[in-house]
Every structure is written in C-alpha cells, then in structure tokens.
PANULO-264700 format. One record per residue (C-alpha): residue number from 1; residue in three letters; x, y, z. Coordinates in steps of 0.05 Angstrom, whole numbers. Example, Ala and Ser with C-alpha at 12.3 -4.5 7.8 and 13.67 -1.06 7.14 Angstrom:
lumke nukol px py pz
1 ALA 246 -90 156
2 SER 273 -21 143
This chain:
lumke nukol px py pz
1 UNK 1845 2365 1881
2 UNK 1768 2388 1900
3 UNK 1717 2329 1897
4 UNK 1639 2348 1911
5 UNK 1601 2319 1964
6 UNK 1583 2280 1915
7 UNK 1635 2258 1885
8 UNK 1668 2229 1945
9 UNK 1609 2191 1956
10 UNK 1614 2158 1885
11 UNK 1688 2145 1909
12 UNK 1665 2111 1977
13 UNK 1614 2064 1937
14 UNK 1674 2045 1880
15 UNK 1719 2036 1937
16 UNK 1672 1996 1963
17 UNK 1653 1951 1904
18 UNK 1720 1942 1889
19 UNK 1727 1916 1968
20 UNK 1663 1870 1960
21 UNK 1691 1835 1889
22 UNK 1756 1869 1863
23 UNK 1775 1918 1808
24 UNK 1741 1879 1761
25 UNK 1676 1894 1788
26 UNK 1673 1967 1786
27 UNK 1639 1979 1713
28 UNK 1595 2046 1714
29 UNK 1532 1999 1709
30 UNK 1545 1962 1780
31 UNK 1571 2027 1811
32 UNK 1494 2055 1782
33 UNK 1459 1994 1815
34 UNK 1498 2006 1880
35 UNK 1487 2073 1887
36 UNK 1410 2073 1861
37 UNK 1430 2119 1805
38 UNK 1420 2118 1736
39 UNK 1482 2115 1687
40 UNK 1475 2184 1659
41 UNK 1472 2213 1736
42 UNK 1545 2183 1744
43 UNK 1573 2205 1678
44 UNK 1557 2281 1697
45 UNK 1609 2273 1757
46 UNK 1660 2223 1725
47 UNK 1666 2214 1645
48 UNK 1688 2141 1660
49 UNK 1715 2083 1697
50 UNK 1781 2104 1687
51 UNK 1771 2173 1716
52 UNK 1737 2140 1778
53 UNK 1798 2096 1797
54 UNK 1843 2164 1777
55 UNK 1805 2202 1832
56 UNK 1794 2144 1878
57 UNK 1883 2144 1868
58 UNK 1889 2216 1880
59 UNK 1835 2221 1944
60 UNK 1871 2178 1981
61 UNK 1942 2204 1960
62 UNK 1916 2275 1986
63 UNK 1902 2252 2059
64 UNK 1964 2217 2057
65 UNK 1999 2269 2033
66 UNK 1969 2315 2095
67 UNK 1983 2266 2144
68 UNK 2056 2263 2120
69 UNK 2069 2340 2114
70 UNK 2051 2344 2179
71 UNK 2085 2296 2217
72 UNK 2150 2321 2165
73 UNK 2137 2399 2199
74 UNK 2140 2373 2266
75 UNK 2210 2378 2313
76 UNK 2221 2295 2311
77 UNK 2285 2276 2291
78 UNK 2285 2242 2225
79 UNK 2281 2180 2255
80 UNK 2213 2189 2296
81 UNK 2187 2220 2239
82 UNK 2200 2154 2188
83 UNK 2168 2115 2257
84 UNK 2103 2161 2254
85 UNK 2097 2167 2183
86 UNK 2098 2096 2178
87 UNK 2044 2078 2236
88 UNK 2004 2132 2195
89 UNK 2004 2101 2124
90 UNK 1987 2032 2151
91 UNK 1930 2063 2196
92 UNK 1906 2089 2133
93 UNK 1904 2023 2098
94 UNK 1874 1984 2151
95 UNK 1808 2037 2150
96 UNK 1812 2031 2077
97 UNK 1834 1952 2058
98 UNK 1800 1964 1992
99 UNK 1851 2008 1972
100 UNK 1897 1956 1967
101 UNK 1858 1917 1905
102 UNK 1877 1987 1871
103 UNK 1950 1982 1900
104 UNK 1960 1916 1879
105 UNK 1930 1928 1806
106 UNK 1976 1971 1773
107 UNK 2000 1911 1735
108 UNK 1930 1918 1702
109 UNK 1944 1995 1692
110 UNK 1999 1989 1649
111 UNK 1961 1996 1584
112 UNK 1927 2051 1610
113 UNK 1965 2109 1605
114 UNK 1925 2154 1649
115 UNK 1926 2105 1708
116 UNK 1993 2090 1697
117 UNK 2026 2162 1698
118 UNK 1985 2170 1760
119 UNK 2012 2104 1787
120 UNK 2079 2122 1771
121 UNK 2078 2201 1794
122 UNK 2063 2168 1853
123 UNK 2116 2114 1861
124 UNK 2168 2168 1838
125 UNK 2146 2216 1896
126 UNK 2148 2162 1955
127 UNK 2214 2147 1935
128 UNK 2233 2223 1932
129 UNK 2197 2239 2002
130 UNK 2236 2177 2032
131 UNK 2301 2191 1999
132 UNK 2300 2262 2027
133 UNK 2280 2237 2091
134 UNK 2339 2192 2097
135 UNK 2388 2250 2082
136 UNK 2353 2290 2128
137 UNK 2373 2239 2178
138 UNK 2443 2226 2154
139 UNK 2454 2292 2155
140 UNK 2433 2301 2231
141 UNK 2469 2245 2246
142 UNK 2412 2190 2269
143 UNK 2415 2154 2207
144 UNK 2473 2122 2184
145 UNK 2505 2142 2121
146 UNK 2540 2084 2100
147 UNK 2480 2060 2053
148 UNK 2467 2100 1998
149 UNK 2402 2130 2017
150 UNK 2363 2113 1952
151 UNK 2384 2030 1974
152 UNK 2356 2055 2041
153 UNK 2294 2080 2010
154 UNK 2281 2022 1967
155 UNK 2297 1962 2018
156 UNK 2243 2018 2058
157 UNK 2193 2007 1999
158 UNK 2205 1936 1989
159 UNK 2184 1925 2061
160 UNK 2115 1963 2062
161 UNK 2099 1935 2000
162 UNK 2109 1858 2020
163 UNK 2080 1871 2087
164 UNK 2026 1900 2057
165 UNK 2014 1843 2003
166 UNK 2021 1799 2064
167 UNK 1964 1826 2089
168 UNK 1924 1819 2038
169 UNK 1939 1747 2017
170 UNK 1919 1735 2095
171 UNK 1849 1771 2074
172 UNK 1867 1821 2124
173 UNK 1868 1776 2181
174 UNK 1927 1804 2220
175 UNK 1932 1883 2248
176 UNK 1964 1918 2190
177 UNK 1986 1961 2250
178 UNK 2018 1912 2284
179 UNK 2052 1886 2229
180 UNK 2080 1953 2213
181 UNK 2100 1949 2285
182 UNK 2153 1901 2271
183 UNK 2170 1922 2208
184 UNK 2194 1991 2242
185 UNK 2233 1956 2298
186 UNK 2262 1925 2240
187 UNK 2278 1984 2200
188 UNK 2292 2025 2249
189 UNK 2360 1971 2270
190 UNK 2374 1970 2200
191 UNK 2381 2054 2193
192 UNK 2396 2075 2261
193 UNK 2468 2101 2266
C-alpha cells in the first residue's frame, strides 16, 4: 500500500497518541490538536478513525512483511531463518511499543468489521508464513517432524504473543530483544531435530 508523506506522518502522531494514552485516545479531534491541524485537513487524507488504525495496521505489516521476505530469500537453513525472523519482529516492536496498544486491542475490533478482517487477514497469514516455514524445515531435515507443524506454529504464536503481553504489562521495562532471546533458545530446543 502507498501512504503520502503525509500520511505517514498522521500515522506517526496516531501511533503516538495511542502510545501517550491508549486506543481510546485517538479521536480525529486530539489527532487535530496534536498535529496543529484543523479537522477537515485530516479528513482529506483519512475519512475516519477507523481508516487511521486500518493504515496504521497495514504500515507496519508492510515493513514486516519486507523484513521477513528477505530474511525467507536468504541461504539460512529454516532454522536460522525462524532465529532472524524472530530477533526482527521484536526489534520492530521495541522501536514501535505503541504498536502493541493496537496489538492488544483487537478484542475492541470485533464489532468493527473493517478492523477485524484486517486483524484476522493478518493472524491467518502469520500462521501460514510459520506453518510453511516449519515444513520447509521438516522437510530439510532441521526441524523435527514429529509435531504436526500447525501445533508447532501455534505453541510458536502463543509464545510471541505472551512474551509480548509480558512486556507490556511490565510497561516495557525489560529488552523485548532480550526476551525474545530466550524465547528462541527455547523454541529452538523444542523444534530442533
């Protein structure tokens, strides 16, 4: 997806009023007042609230997504790849902690059924990527194949998700990055072959 100059830097001041007071806070009035713009100046680059938090989503998920393709292309086993994809998504969220108030509020998504198809395309494509990975892997041989790889994928999930939460309930006093550390020594006994 193509933002504007501008529009990313509507998406850096939401992302940024949703870091200073939560979700809750981001109403196209205080995004106005933040940004020293009048209401009507923010409605010509987003018709809503809903469409900000949609892009804000989809931003994010794009240089993820780059990051990931990447480090899938290079010549690591499947293995080394899960390692680096995983120090890269937690990198990520440790620049960006206010991404996790959006994370963690899909619960107040599910009557929204914009946010929550894009919530949900997501969640259904991490668990895809993942899922091939793991074959990939069983399939060379360094992962073992005695675990369905879709249990692999979720226990996988399950993991970053709680660490993650973790985090936050801690208000981000720990290294994400470190924590993500140990979860991979973790994962990595629990898949290895």
């Amino acid at each position: 997806m193509n933002f504007t100059s501008r529009q990313i830097e509507i998406l850096d001041a939401s992302k940024s009023l949703i870091g200073e007071k939560g979700i809750q806070t981001l109403t196209i009035k205080n995004l106005a007042k933040k940004m020293l713009f009048s209401e009507p100046a923010l409605y010509r680059h987003f018709k809503d609230k809903t469409e900000i938090i949609k892009a804000l989503l989809l931003y994010h998920r794009e240089i993820v997504e780059l990051g990931v393709k990447k480090i899938i292309e290079s010549n690591n086993n499947a293995v080394c790849k899960f390692q680096e994809i995983l120090k890269f998504k937690f990198k990520h969220i440790e620049n960006n902690p206010e991404l996790v108030m959006i994370i963690f509020s899909e619960t107040s998504f599910q009557y929204d059924s914009v946010l929550s198809a894009c919530v949900s395309s997501a969640l259904e494509e991490r668990v895809e990527k993942i899922n091939s990975l793991i074959k990939s892997g069983q399939h060379e041989g360094c992962i073992r194949n005695d675990i369905d790889s879709k249990q692999i994928a979720t226990i996988i999930l399950g993991g970053i998700r709680t660490t993650i939460l973790s985090w936050k309930l801690s208000n981000f006093k720990s290294s994400l990055q470190m924590d993500g550390e140990k979860l991979w020594l973790t994962f990595e006994t629990l898949i290895k072959k």
